[in-house]
FIPA-430721 format. One line per 5 residues: their letters; for each residue x, y, z of C-alpha. Coordinates in nm, 4 decimals, decimal comma. Each point is the difference from the previous one (the first is absolute). Example, Ala and Ser with C-alpha at 12.3 -4.5 7.8 and 13.67 -1.06 7.14 Angstrom:
2
AS> 1,2300/-0,4500/0,7800 | 0,1370/0,3440/-0,0660
END
This chain:
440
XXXXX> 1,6406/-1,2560/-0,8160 | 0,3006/-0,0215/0,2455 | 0,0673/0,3559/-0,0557 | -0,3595/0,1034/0,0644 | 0,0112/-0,2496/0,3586
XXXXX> 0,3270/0,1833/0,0974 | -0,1544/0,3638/-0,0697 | -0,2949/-0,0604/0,2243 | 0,1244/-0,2169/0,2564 | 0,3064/0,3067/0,0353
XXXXX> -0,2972/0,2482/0,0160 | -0,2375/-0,1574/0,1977 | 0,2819/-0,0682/0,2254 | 0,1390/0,3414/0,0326 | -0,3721/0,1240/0,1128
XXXXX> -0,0322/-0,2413/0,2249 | 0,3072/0,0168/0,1607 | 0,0049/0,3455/0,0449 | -0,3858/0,0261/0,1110 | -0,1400/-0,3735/0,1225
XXXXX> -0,3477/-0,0548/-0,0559 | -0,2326/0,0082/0,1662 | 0,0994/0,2482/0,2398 | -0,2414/-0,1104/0,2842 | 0,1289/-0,0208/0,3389
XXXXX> 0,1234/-0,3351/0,1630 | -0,2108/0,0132/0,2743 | -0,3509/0,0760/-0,1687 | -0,1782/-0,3157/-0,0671 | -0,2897/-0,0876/-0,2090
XXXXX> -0,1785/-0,1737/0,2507 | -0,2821/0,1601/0,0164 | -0,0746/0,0422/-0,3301 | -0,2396/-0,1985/-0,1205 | 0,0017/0,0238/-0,3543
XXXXX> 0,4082/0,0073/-0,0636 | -0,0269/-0,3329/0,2399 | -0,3245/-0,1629/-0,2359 | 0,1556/0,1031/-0,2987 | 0,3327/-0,1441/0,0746
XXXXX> -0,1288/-0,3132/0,0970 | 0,0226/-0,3798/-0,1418 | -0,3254/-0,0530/0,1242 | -0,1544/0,2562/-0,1778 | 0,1317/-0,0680/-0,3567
XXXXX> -0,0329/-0,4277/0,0239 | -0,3887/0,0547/0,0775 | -0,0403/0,2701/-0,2719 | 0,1323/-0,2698/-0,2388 | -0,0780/-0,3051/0,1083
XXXXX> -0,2831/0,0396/0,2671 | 0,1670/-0,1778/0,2811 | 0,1352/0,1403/0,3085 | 0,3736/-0,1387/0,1035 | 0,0957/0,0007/0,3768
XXXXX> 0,3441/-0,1575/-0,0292 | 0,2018/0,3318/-0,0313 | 0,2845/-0,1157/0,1969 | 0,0984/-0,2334/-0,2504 | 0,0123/0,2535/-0,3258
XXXXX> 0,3222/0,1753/-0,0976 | -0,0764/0,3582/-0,1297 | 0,2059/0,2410/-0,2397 | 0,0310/0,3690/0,0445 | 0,1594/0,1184/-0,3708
XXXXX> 0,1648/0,3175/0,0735 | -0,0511/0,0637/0,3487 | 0,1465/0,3528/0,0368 | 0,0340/0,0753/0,3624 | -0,2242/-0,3129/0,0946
XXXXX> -0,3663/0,2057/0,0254 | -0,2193/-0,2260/-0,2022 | 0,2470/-0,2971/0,1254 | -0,1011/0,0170/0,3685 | -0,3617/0,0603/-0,1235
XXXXX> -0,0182/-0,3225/-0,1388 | 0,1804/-0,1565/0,2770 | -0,2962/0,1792/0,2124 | -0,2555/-0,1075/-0,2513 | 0,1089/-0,4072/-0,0485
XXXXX> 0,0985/-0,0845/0,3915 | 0,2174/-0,3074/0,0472 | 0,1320/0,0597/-0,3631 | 0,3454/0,0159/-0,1407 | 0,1124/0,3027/-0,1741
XXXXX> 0,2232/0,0725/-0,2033 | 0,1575/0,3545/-0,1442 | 0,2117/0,1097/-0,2486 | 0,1099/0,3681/-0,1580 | 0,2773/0,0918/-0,2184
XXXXX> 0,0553/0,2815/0,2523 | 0,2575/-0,1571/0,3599 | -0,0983/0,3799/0,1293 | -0,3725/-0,1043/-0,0343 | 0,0611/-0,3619/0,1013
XXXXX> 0,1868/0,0747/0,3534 | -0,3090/0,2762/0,0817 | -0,2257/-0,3229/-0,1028 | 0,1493/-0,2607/0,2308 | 0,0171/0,2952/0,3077
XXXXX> -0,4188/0,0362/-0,0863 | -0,0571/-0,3557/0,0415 | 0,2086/-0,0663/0,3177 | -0,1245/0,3092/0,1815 | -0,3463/-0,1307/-0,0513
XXXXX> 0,1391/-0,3654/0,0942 | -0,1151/-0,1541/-0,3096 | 0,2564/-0,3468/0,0228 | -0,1105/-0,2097/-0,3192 | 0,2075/0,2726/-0,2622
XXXXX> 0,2793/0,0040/-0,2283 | 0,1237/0,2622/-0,1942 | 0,2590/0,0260/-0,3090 | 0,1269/0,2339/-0,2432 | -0,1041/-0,1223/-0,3078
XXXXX> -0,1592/0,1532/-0,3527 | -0,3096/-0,2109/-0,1455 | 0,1606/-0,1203/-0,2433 | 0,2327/-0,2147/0,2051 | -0,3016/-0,1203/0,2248
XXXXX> 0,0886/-0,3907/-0,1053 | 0,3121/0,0373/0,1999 | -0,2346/-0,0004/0,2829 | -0,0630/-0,3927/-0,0860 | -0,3533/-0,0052/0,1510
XXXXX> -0,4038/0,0221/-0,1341 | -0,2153/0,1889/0,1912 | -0,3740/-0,0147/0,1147 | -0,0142/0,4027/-0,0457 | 0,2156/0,2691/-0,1736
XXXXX> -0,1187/0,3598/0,0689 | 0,1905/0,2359/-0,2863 | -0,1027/0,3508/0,1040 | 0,1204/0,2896/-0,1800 | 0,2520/-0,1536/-0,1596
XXXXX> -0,1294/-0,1418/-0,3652 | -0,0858/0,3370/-0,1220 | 0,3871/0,0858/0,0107 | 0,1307/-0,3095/-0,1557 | 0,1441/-0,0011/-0,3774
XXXXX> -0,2286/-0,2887/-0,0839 | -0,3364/-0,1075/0,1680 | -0,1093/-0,2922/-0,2125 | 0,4015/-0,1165/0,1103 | -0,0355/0,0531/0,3918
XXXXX> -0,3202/-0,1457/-0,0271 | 0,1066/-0,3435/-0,1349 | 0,3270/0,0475/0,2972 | -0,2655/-0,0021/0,2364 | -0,2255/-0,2783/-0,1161
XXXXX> 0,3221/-0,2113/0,0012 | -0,0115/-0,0163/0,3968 | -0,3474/0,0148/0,0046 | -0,1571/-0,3162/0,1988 | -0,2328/-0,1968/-0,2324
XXXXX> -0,3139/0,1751/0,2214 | 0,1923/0,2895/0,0929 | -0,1062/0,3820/-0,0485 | 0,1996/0,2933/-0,0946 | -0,0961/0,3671/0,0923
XXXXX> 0,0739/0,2423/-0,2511 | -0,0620/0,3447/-0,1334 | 0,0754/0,2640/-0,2652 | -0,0195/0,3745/0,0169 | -0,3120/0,1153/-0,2174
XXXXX> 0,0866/0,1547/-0,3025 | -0,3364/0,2156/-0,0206 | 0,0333/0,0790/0,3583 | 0,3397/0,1345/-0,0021 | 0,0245/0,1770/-0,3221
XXXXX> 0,1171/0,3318/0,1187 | 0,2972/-0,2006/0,2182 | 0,1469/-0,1455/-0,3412 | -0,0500/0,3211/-0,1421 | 0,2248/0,1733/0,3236
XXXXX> 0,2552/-0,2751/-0,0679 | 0,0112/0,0248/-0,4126 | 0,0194/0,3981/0,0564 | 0,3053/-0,0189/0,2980 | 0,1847/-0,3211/-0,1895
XXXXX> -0,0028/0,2283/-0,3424 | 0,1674/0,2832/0,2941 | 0,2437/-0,2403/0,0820 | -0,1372/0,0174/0,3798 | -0,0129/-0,4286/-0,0653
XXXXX> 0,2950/-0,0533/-0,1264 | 0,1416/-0,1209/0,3459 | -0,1420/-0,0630/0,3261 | -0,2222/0,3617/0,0895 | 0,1562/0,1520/0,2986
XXXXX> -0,0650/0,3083/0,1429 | 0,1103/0,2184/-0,2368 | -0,2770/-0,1499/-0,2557 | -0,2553/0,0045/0,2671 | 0,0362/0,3749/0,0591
XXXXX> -0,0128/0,0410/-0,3991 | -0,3285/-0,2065/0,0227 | -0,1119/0,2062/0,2260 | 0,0680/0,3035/-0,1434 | -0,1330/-0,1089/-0,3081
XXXXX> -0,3381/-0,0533/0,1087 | -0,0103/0,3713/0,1898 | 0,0815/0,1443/-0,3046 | -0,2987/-0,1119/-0,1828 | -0,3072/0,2010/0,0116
XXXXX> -0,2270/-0,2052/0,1790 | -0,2600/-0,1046/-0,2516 | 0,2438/-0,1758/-0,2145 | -0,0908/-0,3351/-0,0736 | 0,2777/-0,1903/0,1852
XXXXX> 0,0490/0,1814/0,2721 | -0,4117/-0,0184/0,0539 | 0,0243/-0,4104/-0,0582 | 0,3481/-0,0647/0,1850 | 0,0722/0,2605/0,2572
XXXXX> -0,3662/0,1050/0,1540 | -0,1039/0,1016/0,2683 | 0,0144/-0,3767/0,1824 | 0,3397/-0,0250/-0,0810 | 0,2605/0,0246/0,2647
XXXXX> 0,3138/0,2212/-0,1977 | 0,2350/-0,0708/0,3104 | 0,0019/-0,3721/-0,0127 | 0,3347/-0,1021/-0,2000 | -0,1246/-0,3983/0,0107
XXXXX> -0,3699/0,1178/-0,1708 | 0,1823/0,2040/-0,2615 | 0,2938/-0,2988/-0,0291 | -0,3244/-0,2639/-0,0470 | -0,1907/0,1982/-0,2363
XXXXX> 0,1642/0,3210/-0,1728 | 0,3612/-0,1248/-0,0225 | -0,0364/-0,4021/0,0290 | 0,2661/-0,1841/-0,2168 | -0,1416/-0,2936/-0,2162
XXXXX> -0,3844/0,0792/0,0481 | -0,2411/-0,1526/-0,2577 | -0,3442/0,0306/0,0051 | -0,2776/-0,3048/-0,1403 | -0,3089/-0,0465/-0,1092
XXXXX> -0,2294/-0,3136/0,0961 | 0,0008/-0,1317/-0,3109 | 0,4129/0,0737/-0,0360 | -0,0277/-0,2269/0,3618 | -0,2345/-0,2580/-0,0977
XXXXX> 0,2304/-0,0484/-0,2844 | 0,3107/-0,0544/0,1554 | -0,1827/-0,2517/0,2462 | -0,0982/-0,1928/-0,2904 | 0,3725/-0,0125/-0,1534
XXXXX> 0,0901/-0,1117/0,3345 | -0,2282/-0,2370/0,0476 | -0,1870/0,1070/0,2710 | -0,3478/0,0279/0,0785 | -0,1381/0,3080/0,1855
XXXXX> -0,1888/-0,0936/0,3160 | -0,1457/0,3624/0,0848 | 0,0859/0,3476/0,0787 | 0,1352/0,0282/0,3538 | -0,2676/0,3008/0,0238
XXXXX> -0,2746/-0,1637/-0,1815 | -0,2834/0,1793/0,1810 | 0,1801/0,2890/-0,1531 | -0,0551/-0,1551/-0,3589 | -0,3802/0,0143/0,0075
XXXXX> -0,1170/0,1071/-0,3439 | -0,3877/0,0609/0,1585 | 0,1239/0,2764/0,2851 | 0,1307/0,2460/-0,3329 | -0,4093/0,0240/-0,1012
XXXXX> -0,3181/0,1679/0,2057 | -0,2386/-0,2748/-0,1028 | 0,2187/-0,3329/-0,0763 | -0,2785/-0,2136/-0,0217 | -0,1336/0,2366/-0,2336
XXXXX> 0,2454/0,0374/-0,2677 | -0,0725/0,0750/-0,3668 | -0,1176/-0,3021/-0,1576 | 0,3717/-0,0219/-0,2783 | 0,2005/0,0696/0,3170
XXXXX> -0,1972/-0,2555/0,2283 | 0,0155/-0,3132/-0,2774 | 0,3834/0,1242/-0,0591 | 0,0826/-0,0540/0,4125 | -0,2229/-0,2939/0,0323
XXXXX> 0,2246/-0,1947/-0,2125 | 0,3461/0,1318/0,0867 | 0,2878/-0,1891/0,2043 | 0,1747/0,1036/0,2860 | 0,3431/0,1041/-0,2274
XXXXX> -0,2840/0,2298/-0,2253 | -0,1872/0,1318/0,3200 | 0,3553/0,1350/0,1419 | 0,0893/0,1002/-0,3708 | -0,3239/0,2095/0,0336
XXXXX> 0,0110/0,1805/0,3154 | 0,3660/0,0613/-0,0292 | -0,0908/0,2473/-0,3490 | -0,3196/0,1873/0,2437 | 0,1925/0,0092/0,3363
XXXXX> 0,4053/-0,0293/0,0090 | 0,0512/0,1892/0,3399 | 0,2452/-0,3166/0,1384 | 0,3101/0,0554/0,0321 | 0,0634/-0,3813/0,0062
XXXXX> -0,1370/-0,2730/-0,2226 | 0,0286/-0,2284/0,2893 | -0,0823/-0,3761/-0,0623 | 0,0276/-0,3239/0,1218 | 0,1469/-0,2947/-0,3097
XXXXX> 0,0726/-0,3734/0,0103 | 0,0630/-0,2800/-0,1852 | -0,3008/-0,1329/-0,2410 | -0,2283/-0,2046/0,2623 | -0,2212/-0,3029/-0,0982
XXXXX> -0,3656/0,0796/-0,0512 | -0,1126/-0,2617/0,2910 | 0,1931/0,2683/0,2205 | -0,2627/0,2761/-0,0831 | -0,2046/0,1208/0,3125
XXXXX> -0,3023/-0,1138/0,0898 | -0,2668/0,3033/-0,0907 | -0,3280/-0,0968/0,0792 | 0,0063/-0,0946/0,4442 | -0,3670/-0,0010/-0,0159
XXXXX> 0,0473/-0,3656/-0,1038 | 0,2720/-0,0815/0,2915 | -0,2128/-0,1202/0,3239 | 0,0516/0,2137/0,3038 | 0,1722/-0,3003/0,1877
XXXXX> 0,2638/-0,0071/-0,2268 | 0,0402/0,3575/-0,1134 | 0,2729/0,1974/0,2237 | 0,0731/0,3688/0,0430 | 0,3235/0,1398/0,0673
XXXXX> 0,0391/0,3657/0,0864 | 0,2747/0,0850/-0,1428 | 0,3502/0,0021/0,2627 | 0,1399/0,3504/-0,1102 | -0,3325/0,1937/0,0300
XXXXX> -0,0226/-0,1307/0,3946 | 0,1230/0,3339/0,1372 | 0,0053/0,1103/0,3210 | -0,2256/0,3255/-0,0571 | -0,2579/-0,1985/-0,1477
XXXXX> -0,0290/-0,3306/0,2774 | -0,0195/0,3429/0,2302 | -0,3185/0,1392/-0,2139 | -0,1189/-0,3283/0,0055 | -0,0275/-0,0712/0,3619
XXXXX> -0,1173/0,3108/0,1185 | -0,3606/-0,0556/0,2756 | -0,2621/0,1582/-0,0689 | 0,0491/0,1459/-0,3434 | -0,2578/-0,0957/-0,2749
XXXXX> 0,0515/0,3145/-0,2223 | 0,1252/-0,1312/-0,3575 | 0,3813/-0,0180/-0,0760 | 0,1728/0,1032/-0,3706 | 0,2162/-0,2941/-0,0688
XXXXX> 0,2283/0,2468/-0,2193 | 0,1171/0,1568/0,3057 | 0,1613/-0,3213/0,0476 | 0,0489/-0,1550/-0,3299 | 0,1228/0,3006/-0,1782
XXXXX> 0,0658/-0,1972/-0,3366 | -0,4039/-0,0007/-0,0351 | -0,1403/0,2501/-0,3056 | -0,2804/0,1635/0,2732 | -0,1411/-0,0071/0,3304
XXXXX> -0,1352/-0,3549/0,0304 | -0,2459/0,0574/0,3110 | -0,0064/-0,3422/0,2093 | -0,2995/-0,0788/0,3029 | 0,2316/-0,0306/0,2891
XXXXX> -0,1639/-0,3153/0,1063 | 0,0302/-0,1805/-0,3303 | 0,3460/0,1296/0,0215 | 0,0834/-0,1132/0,3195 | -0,1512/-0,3402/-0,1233
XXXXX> 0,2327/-0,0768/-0,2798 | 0,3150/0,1825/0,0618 | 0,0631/-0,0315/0,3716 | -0,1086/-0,3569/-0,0540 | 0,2493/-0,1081/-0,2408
XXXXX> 0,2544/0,2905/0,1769 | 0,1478/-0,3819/0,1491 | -0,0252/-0,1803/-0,3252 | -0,1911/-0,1351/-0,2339 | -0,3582/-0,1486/0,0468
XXXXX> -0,2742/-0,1559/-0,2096 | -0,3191/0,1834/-0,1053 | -0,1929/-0,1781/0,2098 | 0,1634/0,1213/0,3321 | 0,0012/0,3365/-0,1566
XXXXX> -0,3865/-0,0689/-0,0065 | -0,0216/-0,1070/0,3082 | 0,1714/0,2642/0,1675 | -0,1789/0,2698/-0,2304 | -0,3467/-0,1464/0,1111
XXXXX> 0,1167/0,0199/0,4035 | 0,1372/0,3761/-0,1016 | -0,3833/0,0609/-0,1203 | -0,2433/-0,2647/0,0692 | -0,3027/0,1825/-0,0829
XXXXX> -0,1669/0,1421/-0,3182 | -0,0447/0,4060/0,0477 | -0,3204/-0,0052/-0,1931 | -0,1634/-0,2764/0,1364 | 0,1231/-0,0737/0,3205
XXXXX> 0,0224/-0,3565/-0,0152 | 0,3312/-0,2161/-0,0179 | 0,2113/0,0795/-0,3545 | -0,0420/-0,2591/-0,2750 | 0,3048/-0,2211/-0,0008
XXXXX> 0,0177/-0,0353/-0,3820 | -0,0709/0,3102/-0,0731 | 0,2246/0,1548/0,2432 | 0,2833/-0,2447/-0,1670 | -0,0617/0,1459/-0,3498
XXXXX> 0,0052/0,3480/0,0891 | 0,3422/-0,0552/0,1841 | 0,1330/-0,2455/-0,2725 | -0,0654/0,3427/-0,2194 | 0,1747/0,2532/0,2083
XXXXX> 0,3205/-0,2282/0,0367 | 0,0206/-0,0445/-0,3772 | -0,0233/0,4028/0,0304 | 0,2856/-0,0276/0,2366 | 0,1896/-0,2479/-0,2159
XXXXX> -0,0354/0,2074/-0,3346 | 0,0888/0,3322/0,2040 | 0,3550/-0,2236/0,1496 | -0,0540/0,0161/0,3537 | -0,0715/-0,3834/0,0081
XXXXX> 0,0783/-0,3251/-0,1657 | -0,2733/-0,2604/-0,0925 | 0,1218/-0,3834/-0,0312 | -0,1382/-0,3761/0,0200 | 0,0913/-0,2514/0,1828
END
């Protein structure tokens, strides 16, 4: 086991070293986008789990496992303001890019070290949220780093995880079988192995197999760090879901949801999904969430990641609530959520004298389809909570001044009727992600 720690630590270093990753440039930020900002957010995995919406950021300490050059670290700085973060690599090349990133963008609250996983407890801290992007795939034993990272894990805390997809990336372990049996793995791939790759894959007529699945037409041949990531990556190891709702189990950790879960929706893979053949219908009707993502996984594996939010084993009286048709409107709030408050959108929003509909996708572009939104209504709820949160029954109230009178009839809009049809479309807006339903 030492041995096999040594190998890949020296390999993965090597890479790294040589070619830090991600190779994005210091001064791009994420900030405007929307869904690596939601995605990357506290906020966003504590309601998925336990229904509540937390506003104390400033007082959570957050873990970025294998930072690289400090990408995904500044997006979660970005995505959790007022929180601490912390980063550490195995690479001091990838580390001093990381703390440049960070200071050019003045993000203060940030500390970096060079450090491998397994040596996270010298860190002597627990932590509200550890992100651990691209990194478990490559390690000699997931069920192992798993248990490392439950160790510092906060009682309520959340880790952010994901594996590369073994169905999805077939024909990349089939490149790196192929060029480790050619010896082009046996060190760290320089240029000399890049050309070979490269040459390799011209030389083959182009209706061979791999060189259709790994090196079409979408495929940029030029780009050393795609070809070091995918064709030439040391350590890679592709899983299944049920290979990663395994080792969750052995570690004892619960999964929350997939970071994507829109993504995960058995019913967009059929034309009628409310009309399913009766054995296939009874079969769903019954099935979990680990045995729905088990499912779609086999029909659809075009992810690269299997991305997923994981905690420790919560209480049942933690559950969400499910049904807010029984919450009154006084004491029902709605929260839009804080990273989806862009600027592009407040300026759709408060446009004069437009009334034509607006595709919340453009804005939201995590969303499966067009979701087509009355401006009014939308003006209503989002630019209404765009300062906070509010109960239903301002929401109401400010819907009913918005439109006071029934189109049909002409005569003022029923108040309870007009509540029921806008307690619907924000449990729409809940179940879509774009707010966040809670009693007080």
């Amino acid at each position: 086991m030492a041995e096999m720690k040594r190998d890949y630590l020296e390999k993965s270093l090597k890479q790294f070293e040589s070619h830090p990753y991600p190779n994005i440039p210091i001064e791009e930020s994420p900030k405007d986008n929307v869904k690596l900002l939601y995605e990357g957010s506290l906020v966003t995995a504590r309601y998925r789990r336990d229904g509540k919406v937390i506003t104390d950021l400033e007082n959570r300490v957050m873990l970025d496992v294998a930072c690289g050059t400090g990408a995904t670290t500044l997006t979660m700085a970005l995505a959790n303001p007022g929180a601490k973060v912390v980063g550490i690599d195995i690479s001091p090349e990838s580390i001093k890019i990381a703390e440049e990133r960070l200071q050019y963008h003045k993000i203060d609250n940030s500390e970096f070290h060079v450090l491998a996983l397994e040596d996270l407890d010298q860190l002597g801290q627990k932590f509200d949220y550890i992100s651990a992007s691209d990194i478990l795939y490559l390690l000699p034993d997931l069920t192992l780093a798993l248990q490392q990272l439950r160790a510092i894990l906060k009682p309520d805390g959340i880790i952010r995880g994901n594996l590369h997809s073994y169905y999805q990336r077939l024909p990349y372990y089939r490149c790196q079988e192929l060029f480790g049996n050619m010896g082009l793995m046996d060190d760290n791939p320089e240029e000399m192995e890049l050309g070979i790759v490269r040459d390799f894959f011209t030389a083959l007529r182009d209706n061979v197999d791999l060189k259709v699945r790994a090196w079409g037409n979408n495929f940029d041949k030029n780009d050393n760090h795609r070809l070091l990531s995918n064709h030439l990556l040391q350590n890679d190891k592709g899983f299944t879901m049920p290979q990663l709702l395994k080792c969750l189990t052995q570690s004892s950790l619960e999964l929350i949801s997939m970071v994507d879960w829109q993504d995960w929706d058995w019913r967009q893979l059929f034309k009628e999904p409310d009309n399913l053949p009766a054995y296939l219908a009874m079969g769903l009707e019954n099935a979990d969430l680990e045995e729905e993502l088990c499912f779609y996984e086999l029909i659809q594996p075009n992810k690269r990641l299997l991305d997923f939010w994981c905690g420790h084993p919560q209480p049942e009286s933690a559950l969400p609530i499910l049904d807010w048709s029984e919450v009154a409107s006084e004491r029902l709030w709605v929260h839009f959520h804080p990273c989806l408050k862009s600027e592009s959108f407040h300026e759709q929003l408060t446009i004069p004298g437009v009334v034509a509909p607006m595709d919340l996708r453009r804005f939201f572009p995590f969303l499966q389809e067009s979701i087509w939104s009355d401006r009014r209504s939308a003006i209503a709820m989002f630019l209404s909570l765009w300062d906070g949160a509010k109960p239903l029954s301002f929401l109401l109230e400010r819907w009913l001044q918005v439109s006071p009178v029934d189109a049909v009839t002409l005569g003022p809009n029923d108040s309870q009727r007009e509540e029921s049809a806008l307690g619907g479309a924000l449990v729409m807006y809940e179940e879509l992600g774009l707010l966040m339903l809670e009693e007080r």
